[in-house]
Backbone as JSON, one array per atom type, in Angstrom:
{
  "sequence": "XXXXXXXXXXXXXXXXXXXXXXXXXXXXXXXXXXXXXXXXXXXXXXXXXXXXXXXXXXXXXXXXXXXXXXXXXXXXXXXXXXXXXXXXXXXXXXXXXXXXXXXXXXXXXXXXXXXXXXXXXXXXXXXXXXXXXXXXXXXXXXXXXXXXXXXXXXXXXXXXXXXXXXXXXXXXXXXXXXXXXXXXXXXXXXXXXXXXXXXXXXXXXXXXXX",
  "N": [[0.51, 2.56, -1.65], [-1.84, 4.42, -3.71], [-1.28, 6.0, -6.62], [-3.22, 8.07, -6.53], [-4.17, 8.15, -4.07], [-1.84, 8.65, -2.68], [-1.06, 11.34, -4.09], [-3.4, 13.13, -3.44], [-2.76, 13.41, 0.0], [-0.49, 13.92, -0.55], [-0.88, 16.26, -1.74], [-2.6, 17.89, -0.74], [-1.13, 18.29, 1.66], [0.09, 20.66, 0.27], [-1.05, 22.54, -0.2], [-1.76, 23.43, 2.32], [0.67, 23.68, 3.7], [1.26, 26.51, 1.78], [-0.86, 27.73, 3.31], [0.35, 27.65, 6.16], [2.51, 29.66, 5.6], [5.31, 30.76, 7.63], [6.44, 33.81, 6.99], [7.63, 35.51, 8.43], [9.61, 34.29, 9.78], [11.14, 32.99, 8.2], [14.55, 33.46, 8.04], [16.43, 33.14, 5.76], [15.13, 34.11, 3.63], [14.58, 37.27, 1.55], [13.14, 40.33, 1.84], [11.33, 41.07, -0.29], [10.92, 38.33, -1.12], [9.51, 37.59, 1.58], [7.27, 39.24, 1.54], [5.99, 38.37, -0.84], [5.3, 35.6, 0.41], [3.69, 36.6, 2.22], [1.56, 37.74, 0.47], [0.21, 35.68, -0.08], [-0.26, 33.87, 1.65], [-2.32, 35.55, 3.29], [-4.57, 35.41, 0.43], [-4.96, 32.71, 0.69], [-6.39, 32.48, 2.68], [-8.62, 34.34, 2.97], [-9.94, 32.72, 0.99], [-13.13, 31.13, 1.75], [-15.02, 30.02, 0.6], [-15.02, 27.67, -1.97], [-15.69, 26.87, -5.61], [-14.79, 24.05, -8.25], [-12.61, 22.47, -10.76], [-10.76, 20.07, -11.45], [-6.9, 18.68, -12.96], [-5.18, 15.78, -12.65], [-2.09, 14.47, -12.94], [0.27, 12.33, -13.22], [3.51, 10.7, -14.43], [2.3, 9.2, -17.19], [-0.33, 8.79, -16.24], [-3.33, 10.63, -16.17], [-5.99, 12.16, -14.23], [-9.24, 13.51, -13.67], [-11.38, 16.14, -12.44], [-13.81, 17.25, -10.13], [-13.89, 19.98, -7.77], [-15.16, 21.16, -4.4], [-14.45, 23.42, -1.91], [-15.85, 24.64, 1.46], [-14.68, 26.37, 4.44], [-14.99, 26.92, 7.73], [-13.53, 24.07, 7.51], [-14.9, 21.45, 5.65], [-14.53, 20.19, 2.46], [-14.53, 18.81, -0.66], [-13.27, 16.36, -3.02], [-13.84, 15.18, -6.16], [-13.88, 13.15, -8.57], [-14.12, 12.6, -11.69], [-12.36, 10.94, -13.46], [-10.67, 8.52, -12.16], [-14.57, 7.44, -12.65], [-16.17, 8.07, -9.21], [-14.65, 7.72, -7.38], [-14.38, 9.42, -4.35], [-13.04, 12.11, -2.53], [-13.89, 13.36, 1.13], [-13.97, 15.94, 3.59], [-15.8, 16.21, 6.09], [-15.87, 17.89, 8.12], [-14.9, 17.14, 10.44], [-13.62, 14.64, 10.08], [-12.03, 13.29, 7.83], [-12.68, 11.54, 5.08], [-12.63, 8.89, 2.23], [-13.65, 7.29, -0.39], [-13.35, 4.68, -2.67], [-15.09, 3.35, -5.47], [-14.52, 1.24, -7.08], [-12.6, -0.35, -6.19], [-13.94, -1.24, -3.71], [-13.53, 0.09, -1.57], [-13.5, 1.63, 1.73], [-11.72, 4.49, 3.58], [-11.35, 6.14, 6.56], [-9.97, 9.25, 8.62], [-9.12, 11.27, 11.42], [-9.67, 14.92, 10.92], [-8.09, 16.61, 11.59], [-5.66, 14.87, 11.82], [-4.65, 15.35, 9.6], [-2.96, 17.3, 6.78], [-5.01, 18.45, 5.66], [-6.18, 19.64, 7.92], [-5.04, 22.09, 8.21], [-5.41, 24.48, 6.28], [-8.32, 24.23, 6.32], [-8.79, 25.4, 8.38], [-10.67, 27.53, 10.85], [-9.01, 30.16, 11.05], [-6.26, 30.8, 8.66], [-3.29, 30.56, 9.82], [-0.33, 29.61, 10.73], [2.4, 28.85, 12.31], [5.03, 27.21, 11.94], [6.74, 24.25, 10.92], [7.14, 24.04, 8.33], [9.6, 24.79, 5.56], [10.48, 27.03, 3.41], [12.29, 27.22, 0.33], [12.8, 28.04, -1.94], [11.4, 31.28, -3.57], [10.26, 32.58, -6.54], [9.73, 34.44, -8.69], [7.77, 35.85, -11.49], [7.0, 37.28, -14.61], [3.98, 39.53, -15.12], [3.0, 38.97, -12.18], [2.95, 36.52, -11.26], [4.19, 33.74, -9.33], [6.35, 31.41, -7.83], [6.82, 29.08, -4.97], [8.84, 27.09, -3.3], [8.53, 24.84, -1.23], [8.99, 22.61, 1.75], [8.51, 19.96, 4.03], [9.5, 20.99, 7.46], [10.6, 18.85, 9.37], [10.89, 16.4, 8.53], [12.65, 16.66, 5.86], [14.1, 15.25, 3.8], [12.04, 13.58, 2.62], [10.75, 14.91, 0.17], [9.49, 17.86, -1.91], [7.41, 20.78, -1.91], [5.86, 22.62, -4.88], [4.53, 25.19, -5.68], [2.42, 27.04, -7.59], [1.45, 30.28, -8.53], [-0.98, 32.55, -10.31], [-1.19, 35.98, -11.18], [-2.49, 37.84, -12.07], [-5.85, 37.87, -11.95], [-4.83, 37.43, -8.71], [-4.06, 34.09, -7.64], [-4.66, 30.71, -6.86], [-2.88, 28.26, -9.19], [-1.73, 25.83, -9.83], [-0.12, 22.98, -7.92], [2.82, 21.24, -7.37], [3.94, 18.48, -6.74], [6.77, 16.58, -5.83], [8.49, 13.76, -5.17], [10.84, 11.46, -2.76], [12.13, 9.68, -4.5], [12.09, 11.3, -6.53], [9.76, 11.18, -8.44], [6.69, 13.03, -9.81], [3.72, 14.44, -9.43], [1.48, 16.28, -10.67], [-1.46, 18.62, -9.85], [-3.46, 20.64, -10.92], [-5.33, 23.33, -11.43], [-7.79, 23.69, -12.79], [-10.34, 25.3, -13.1], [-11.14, 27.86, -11.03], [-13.43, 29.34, -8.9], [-15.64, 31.24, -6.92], [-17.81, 30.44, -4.44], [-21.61, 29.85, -3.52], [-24.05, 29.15, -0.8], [-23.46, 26.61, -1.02], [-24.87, 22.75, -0.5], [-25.24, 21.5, 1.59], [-24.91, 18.42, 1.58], [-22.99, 17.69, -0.22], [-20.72, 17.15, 1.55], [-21.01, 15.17, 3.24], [-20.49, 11.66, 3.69], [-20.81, 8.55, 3.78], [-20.25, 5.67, 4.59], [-20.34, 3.15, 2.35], [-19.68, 0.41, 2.43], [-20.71, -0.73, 4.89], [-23.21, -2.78, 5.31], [-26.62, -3.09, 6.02], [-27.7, -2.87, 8.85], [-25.26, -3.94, 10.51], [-23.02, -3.14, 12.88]],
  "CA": [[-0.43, 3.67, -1.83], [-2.24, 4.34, -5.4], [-1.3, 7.33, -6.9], [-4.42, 8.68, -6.15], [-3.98, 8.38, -2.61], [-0.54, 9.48, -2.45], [-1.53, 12.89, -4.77], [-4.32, 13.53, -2.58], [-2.19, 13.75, 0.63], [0.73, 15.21, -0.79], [-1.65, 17.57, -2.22], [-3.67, 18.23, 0.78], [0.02, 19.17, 2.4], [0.7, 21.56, -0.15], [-2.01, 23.79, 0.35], [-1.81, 23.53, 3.99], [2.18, 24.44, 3.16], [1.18, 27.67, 1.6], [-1.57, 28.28, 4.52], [1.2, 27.55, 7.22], [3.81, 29.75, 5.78], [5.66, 31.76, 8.41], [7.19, 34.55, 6.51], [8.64, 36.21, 9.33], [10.71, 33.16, 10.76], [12.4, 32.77, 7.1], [15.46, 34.42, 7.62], [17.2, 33.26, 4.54], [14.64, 34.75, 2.14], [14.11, 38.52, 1.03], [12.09, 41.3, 2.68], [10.38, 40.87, -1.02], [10.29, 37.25, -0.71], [8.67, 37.29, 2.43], [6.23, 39.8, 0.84], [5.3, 37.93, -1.66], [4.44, 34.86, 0.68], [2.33, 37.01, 2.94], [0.22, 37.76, -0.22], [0.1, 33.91, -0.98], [-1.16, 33.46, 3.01], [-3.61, 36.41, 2.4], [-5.22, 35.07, -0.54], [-5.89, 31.74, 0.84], [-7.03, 33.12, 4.3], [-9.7, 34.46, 1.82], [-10.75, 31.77, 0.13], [-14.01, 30.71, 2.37], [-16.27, 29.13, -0.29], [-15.58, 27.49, -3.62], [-15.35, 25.33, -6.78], [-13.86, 24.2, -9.45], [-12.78, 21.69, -12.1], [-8.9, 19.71, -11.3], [-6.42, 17.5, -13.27], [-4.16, 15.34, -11.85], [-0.93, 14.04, -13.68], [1.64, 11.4, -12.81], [3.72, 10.55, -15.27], [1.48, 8.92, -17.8], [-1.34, 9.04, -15.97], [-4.4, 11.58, -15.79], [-7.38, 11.79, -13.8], [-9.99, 14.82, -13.48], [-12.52, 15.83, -11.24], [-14.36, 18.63, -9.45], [-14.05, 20.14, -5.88], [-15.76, 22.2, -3.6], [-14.6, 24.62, -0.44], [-16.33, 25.84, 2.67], [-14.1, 26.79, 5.57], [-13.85, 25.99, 8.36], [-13.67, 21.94, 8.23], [-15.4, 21.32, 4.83], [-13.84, 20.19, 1.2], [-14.76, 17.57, -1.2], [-12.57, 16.07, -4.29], [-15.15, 13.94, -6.7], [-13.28, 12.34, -8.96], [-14.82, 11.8, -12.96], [-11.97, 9.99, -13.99], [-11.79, 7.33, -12.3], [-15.24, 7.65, -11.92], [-17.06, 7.48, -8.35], [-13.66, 8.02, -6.62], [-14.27, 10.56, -3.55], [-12.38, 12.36, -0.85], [-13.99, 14.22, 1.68], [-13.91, 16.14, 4.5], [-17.03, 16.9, 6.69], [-15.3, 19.46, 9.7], [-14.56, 16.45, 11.98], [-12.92, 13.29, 9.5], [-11.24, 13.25, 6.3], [-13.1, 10.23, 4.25], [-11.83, 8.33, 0.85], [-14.13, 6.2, -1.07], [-12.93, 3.99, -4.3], [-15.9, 1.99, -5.62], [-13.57, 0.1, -7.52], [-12.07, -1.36, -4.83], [-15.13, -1.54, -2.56], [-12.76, 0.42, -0.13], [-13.62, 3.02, 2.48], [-11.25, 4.58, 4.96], [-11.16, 7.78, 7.24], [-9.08, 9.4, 9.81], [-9.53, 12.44, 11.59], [-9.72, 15.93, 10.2], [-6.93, 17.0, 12.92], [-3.93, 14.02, 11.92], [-4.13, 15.34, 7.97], [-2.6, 18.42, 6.09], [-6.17, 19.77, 5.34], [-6.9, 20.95, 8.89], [-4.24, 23.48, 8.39], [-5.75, 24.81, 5.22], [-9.49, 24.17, 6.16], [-9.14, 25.95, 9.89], [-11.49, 29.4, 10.48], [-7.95, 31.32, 10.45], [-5.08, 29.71, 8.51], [-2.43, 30.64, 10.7], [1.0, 28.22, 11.18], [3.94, 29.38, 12.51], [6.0, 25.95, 12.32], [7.04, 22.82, 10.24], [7.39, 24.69, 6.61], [10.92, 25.23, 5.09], [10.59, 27.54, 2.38], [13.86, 27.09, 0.36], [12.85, 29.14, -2.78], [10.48, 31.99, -3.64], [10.35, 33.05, -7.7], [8.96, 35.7, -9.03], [7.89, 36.14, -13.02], [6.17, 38.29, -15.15], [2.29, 39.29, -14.61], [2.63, 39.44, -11.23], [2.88, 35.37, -11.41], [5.01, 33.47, -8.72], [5.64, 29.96, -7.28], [7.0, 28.76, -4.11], [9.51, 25.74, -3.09], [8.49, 24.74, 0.31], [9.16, 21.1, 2.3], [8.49, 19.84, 5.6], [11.31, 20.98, 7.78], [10.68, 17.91, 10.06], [11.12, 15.29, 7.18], [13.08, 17.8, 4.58], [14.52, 14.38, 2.42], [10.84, 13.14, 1.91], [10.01, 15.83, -1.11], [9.16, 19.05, -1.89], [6.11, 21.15, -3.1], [6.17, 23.89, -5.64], [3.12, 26.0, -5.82], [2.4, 27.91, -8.95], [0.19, 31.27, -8.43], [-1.1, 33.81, -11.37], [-0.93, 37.11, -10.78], [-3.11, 38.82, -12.22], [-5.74, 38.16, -10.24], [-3.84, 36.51, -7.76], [-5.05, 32.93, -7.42], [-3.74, 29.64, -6.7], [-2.95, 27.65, -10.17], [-1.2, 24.48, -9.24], [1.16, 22.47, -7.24], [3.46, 20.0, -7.98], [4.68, 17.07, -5.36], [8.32, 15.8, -5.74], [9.08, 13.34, -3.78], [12.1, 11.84, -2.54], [12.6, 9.27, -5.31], [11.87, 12.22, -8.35], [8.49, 11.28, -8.78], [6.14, 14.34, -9.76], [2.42, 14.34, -9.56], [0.83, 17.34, -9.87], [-2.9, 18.94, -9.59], [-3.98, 21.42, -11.89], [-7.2, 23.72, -10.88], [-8.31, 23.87, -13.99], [-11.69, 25.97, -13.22], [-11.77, 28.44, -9.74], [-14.7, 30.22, -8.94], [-16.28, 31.16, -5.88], [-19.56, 29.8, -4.42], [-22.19, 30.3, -2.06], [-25.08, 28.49, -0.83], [-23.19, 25.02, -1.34], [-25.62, 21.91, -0.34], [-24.69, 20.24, 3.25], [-24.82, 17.03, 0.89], [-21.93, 17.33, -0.7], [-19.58, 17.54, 3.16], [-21.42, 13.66, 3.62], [-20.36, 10.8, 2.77], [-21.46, 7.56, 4.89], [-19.45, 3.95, 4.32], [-21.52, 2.71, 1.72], [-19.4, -0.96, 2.43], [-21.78, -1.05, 5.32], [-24.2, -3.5, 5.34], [-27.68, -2.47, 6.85], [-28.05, -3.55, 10.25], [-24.44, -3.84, 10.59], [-22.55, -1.74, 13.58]],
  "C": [[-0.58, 3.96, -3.32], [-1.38, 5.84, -5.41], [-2.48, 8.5, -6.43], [-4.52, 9.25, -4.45], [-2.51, 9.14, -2.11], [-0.39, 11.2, -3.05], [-2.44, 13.74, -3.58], [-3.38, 14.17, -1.11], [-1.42, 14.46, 0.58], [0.0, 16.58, -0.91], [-2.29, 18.43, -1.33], [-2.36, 19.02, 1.47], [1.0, 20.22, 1.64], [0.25, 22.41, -0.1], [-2.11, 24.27, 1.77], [0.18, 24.12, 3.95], [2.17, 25.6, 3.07], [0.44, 28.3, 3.06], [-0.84, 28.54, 5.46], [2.69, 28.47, 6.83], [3.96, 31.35, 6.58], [6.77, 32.69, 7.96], [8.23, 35.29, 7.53], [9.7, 35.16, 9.65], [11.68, 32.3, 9.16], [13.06, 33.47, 7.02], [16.37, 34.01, 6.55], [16.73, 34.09, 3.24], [14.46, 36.96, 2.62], [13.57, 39.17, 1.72], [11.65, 41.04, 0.77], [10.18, 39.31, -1.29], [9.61, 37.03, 0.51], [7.15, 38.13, 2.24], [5.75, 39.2, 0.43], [4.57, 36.13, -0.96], [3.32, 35.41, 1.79], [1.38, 36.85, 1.89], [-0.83, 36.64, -0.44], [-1.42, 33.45, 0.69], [-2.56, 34.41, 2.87], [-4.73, 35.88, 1.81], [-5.52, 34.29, -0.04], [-6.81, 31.85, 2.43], [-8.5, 33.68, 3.7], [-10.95, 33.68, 1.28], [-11.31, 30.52, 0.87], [-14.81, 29.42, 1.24], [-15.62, 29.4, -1.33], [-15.94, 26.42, -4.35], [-14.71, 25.53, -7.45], [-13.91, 22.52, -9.9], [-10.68, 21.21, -11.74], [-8.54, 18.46, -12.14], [-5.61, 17.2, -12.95], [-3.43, 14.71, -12.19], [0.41, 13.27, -13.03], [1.97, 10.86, -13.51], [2.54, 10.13, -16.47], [0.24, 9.0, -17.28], [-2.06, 10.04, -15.43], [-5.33, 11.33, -15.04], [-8.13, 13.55, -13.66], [-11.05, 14.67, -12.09], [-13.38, 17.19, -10.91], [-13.86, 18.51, -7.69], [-15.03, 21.1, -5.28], [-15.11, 22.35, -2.14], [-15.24, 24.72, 0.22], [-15.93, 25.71, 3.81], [-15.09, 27.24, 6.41], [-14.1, 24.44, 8.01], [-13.98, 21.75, 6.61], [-14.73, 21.33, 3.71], [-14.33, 18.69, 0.69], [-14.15, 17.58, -2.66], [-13.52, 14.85, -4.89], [-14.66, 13.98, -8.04], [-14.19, 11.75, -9.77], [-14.02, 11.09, -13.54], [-10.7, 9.53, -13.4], [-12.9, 7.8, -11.79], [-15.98, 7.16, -10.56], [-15.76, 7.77, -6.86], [-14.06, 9.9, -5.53], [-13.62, 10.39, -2.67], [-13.34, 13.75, -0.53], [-14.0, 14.58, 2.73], [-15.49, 16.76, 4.91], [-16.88, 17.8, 8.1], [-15.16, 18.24, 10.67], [-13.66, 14.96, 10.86], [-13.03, 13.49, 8.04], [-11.67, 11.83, 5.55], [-13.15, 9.66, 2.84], [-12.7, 7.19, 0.55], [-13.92, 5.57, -2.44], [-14.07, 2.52, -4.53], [-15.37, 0.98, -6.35], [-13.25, -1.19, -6.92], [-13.31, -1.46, -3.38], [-14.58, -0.93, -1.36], [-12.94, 1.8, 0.34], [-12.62, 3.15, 3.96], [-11.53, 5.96, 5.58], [-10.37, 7.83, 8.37], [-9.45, 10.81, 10.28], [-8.98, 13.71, 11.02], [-8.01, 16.42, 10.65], [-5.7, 16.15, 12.66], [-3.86, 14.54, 10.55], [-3.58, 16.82, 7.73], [-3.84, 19.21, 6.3], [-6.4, 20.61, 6.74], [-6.13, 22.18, 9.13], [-4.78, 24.37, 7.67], [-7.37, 25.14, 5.66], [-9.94, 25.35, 7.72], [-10.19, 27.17, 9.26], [-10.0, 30.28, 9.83], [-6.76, 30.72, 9.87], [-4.11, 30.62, 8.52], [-1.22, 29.76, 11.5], [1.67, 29.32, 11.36], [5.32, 28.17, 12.42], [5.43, 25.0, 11.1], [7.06, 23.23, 8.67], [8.99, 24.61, 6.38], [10.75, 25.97, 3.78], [11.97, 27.62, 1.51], [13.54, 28.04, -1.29], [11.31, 30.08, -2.98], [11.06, 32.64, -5.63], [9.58, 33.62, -8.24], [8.94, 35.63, -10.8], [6.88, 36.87, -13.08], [4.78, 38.38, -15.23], [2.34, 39.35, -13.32], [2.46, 37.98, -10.65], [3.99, 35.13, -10.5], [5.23, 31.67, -8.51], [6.64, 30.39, -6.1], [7.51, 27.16, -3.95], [9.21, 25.94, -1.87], [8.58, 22.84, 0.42], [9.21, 21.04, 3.37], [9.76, 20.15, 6.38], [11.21, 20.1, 8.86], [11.4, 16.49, 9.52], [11.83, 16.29, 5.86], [13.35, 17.07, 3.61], [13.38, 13.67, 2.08], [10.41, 14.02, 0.85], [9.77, 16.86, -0.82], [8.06, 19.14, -2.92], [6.88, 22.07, -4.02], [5.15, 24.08, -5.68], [2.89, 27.24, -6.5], [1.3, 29.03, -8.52], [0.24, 32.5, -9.75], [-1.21, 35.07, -10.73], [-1.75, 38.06, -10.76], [-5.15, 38.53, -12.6], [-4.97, 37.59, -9.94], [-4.77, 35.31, -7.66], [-3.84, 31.83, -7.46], [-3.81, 28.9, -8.44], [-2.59, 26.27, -9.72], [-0.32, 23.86, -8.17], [1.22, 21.46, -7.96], [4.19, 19.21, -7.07], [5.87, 16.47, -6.21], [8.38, 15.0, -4.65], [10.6, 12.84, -3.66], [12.8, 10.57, -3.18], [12.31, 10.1, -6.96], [10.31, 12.34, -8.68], [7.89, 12.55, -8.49], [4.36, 14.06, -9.8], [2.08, 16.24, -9.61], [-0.83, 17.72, -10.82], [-2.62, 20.42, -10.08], [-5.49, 22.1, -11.61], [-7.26, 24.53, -12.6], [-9.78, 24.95, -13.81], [-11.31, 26.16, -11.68], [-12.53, 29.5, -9.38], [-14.85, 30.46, -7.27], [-17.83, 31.06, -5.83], [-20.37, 30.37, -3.46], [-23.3, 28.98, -2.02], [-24.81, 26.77, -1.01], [-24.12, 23.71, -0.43], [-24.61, 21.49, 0.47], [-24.31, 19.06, 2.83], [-23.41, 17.0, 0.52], [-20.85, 17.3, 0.03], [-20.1, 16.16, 3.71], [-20.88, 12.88, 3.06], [-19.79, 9.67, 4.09], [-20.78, 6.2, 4.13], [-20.53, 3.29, 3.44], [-20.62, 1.2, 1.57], [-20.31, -1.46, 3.3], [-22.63, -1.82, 5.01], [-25.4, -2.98, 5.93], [-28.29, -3.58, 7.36], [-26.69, -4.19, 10.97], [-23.73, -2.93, 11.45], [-20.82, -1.82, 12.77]]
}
């Protein structure tokens, strides 16, 4: 798996991480750590429609890009460097194109991270482990969470500002050290976003080809 592809997923299950976390059913943490991940669930329960501007870092290597939001089902990562590189989701299949490699795959919306994240209500009660909650100044936090099915495959961390509240980054560990992490460099909210950009048709296809 490229980096690219492995960021993406991880990444996809870190946001769906925060979406899915069941504050009540962490009894090791805090009555103000479990506060502070309601707010976290909150906030992204919220966040129907947007954009923005992301960079994505593994060791030496960068890449940028843009995204766009609209819950339920709907998200697209478009990818300027490398350029031409997309992932997206259209509310029924999660689809990855690298013109590089002439390679298109998809799978359904329903076997990936995002449909936790992308649902109408994002609402989990299961498969999180929250193992730290940290609090700093501004009103700024992050969050250690890891699958508690797979707990020695890696952990996220998920950086949020405070003041507003907003998601800033995550960072994927996995379970040889390696770190990747995604940077929202630019988040806004949108409206009116073009149906076009929730498409995206096998352009390996041939025409006249089933």
């Amino acid at each position: 798996m490229t980096v690219s592809r492995r960021a993406f997923a991880l990444g996809t299950a870190a946001v769906a991480a925060v979406a899915a976390l069941p504050a009540h059913a962490q009894s090791n943490l805090s009555a103000e750590d479990q506060a502070t991940l309601r707010r976290a669930q909150t906030y992204l329960q919220g966040l129907t429609s947007a954009q923005g501007t992301f960079t994505e870092t593994s060791g030496p290597t960068q890449r940028a890009g843009r995204f766009y939001l609209q819950r339920p089902g709907k998200m697209r990562f478009e990818y300027t460097n490398p350029a031409g590189l997309l992932v997206v989701s259209d509310g029924y299949n999660v689809k990855r194109y690298d013109p590089r490699l002439n390679n298109f795959q998809q799978v359904p919306l329903g076997q990936t991270p995002l449909s936790a994240f992308l649902s109408r209500n994002v609402r989990l009660d299961q498969g999180v482990r929250i193992d730290r909650v940290t609090r700093m100044q501004g009103g700024a936090f992050t969050i250690n969470a890891r699958d508690s099915r797979r707990p020695n495959d890696g952990q996220i961390v998920l950086s949020f500002g405070g003041a507003p509240l907003r998601l800033q980054e995550w960072t994927i560990i996995d379970a040889q050290g390696g770190r990747t992490t995604t940077r929202l460099t630019t988040l806004q909210p949108a409206s009116n976003l073009a149906a076009s950009l929730f498409q995206l048709r096998d352009p390996t296809r041939r025409p006249g080809r089933n």
